[in-house]
C-alpha positions in Angstrom: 108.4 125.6 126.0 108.2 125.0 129.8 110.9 127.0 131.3 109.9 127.1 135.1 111.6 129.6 137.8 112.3 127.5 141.1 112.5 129.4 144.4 112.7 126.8 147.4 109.3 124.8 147.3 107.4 127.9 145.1 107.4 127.4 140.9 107.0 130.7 138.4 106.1 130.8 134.8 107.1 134.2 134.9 110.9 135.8 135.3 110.4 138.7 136.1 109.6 140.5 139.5 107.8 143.8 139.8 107.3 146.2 142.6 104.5 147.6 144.5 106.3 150.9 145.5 106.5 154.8 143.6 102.9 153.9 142.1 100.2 156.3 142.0 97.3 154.2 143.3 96.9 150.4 144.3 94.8 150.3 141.0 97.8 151.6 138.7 100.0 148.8 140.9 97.5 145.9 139.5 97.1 147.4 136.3 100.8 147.5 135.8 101.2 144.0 137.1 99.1 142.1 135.4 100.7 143.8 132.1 104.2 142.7 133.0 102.8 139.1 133.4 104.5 139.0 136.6 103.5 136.3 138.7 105.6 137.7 142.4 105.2 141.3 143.5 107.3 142.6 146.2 106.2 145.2 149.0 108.0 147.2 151.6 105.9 145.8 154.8 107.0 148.9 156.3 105.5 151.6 153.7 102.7 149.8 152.0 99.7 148.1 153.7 99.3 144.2 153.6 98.3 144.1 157.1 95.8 145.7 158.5 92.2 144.7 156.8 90.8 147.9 158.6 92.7 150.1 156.0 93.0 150.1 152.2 94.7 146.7 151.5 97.1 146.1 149.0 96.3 142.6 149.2 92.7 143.1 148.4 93.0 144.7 144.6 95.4 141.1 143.9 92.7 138.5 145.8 91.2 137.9 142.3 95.2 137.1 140.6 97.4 134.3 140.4 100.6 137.0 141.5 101.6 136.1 144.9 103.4 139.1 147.6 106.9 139.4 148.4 107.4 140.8 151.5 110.6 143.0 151.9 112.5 144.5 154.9 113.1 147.9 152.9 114.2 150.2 155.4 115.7 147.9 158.2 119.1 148.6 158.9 120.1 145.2 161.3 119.3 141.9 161.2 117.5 141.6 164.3 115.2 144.3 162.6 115.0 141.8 159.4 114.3 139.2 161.9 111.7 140.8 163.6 110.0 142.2 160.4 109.3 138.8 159.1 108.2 137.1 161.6 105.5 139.5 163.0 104.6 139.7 159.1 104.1 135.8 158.8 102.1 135.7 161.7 99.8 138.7 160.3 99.7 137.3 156.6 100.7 133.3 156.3 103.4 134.7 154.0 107.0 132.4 153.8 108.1 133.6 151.0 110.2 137.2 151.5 113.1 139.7 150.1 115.7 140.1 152.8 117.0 143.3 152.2 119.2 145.4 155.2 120.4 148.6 154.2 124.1 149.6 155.3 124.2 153.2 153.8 120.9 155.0 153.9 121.9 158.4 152.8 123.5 157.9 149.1 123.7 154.3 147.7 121.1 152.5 149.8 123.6 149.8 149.3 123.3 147.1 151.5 125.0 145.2 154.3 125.7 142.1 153.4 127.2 140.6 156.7 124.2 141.7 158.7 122.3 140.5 155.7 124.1 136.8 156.0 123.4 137.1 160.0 119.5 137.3 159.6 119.8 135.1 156.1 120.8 132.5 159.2 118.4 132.6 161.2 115.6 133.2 158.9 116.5 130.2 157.4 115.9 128.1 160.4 113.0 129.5 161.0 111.5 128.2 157.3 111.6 131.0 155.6 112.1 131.0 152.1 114.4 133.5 151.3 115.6 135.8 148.5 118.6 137.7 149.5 119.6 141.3 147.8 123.1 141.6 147.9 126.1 143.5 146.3 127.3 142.1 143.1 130.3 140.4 144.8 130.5 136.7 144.1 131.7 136.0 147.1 128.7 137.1 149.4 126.7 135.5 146.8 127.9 132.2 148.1 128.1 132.9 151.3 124.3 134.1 151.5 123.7 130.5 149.7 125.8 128.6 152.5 123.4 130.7 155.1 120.1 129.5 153.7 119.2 131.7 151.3 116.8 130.2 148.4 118.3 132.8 145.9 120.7 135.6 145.6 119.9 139.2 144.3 122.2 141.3 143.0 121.7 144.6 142.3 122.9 146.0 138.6 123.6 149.5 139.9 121.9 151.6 143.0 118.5 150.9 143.3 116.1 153.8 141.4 119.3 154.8 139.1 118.3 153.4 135.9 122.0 153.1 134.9 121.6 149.3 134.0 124.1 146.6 134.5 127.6 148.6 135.7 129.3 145.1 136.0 128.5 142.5 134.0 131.3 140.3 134.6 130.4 140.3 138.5 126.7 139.0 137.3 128.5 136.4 135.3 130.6 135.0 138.2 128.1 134.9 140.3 125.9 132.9 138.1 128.9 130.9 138.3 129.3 130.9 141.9 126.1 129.6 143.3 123.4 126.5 142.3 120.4 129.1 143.8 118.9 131.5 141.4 120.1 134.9 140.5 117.6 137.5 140.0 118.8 140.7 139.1 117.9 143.3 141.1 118.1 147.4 141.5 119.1 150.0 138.6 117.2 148.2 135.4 116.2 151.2 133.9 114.5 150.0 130.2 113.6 147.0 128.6 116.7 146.4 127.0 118.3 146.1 130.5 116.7 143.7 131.8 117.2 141.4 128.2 121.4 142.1 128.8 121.1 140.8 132.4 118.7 137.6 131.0 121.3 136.9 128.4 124.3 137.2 131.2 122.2 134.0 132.6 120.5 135.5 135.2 117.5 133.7 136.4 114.9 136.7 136.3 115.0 140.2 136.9 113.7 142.6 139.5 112.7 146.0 138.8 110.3 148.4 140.2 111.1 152.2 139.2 111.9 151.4 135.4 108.1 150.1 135.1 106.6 153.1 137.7 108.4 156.0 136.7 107.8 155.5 133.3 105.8 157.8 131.3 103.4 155.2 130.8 103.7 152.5 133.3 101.4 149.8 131.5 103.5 149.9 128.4 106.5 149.9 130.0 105.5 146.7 132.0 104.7 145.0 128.8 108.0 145.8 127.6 109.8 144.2 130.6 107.8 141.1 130.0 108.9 140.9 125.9 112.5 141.9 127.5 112.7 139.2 130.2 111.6 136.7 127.9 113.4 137.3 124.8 116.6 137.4 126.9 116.3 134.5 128.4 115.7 132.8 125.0 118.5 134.6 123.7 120.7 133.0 126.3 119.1 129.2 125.8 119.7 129.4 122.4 123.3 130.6 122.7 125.4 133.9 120.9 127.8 133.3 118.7 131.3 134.0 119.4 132.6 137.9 119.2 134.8 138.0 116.3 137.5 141.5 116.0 137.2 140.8 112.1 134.5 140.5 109.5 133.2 136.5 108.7 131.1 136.3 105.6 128.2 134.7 106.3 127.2 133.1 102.4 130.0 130.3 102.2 133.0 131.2 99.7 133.2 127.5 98.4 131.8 126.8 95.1 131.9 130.4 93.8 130.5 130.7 90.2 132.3 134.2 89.5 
């Protein structure tokens, strides 16, 4: 079955997004990866190298690969800081394709801003950028950050590096229902089974970085995600049955012999 994800101008086979942070060597970050089929990783510009060929690259252990880098303004707190960040990283790398993330509470949530978020979703946009916005789980700001340019909307499920899964599930619902972009879930998947409940809420893909690095053993638990993401999004083309508060027999009653 061809099932393509469709991001602006860019196609994926895969639906699920990995990250390059938390890892404990570039070699673990490919190895993990390639397991989780991923075909997009993201990378903090700010914290992990893409840049500078003078240093260990992150880019050269992926040359070889068919997964493509996400840039990501982790760690800017404006937009003009989101602004900035991408366009001196464009210049340096060729690279359109980014995560606009901007932070509003550092300390405790890392949750983010969403109105400076929509102000550099603006201008980024004009600029060409193809953009994938994280965002709070408020439909709302989903479609606002559509009406601003973005390409798709990201969500997060809970704070980013809990693991608590999917605290709202309605919200990812009506924003599925809010917007024409994608929805990729993003922040808090904790386990495989996570990220299958927020494919068979409809969400386009899923995000997660901590679930796959923290784990005990990363390469399994990347080949998880990838069974996860693709079995819930099955799950949800084929469609559930209706809940039901009473028992329904499921041989047929007709025709009984006895």
């Amino acid at each position: 079955m061809s099932d393509i994800l469709k991001i602006g101008k860019y196609e994926f086979g895969s639906r699920l997004i990995v990250g390059s942070g938390k890892y404990d060597s570039f070699q673990t970050t490919l190895d993990a990866t390639l397991a989780s089929g991923s075909e997009l990783i993201t990378v903090a510009v700010r914290r992990v190298n893409i840049t500078n060929p003078e240093e260990e690259n992150l880019m050269t252990y992926f040359k070889n690969t068919n997964v493509k880098f996400l840039p990501n303004s982790a760690g800017c707190t404006t937009a003009e800081d989101a602004i900035t960040l991408f366009r001196l990283t464009r210049e340096a790398t060729g690279i359109d394709l980014i995560k606009l993330e901007v932070i509003g509470d550092t300390q405790k949530t890392l949750y983010p801003d969403v109105i400076e978020t929509i102000k550099a979703c603006e201008v980024l946009a004009k600029d060409g950028f193809t953009i994938m916005a994280y965002t709070s789980d408020d439909p709302i700001m989903a479609k606002r950050l559509e009406n601003a340019g973005a390409h798709a909307v990201m969500p997060l499920a809970s704070p980013i590096g809990s693991g608590l899964g999917i605290q709202n599930k309605f919200n990812i619902h009506f924003i599925r229902e809010a917007v024409s972009v994608p929805v990729i879930v993003d922040a808090g998947i904790g386990c495989a089974s996570d990220a299958a409940v927020a494919m068979e809420l409809g969400a386009d893909g899923v995000l997660t970085n901590t679930a796959i690095a923290g784990a005990k053993n990363p390469i399994l638990m990347a080949e998880a995600m990838k069974h996860a993401v693709m079995a819930g999004r099955m799950s949800y083309l084929a469609g559930r049955i209706p809940k039901r508060p009473f028992a329904t027999a499921s041989s047929p009653v007709d025709g009984m012999i006895f």
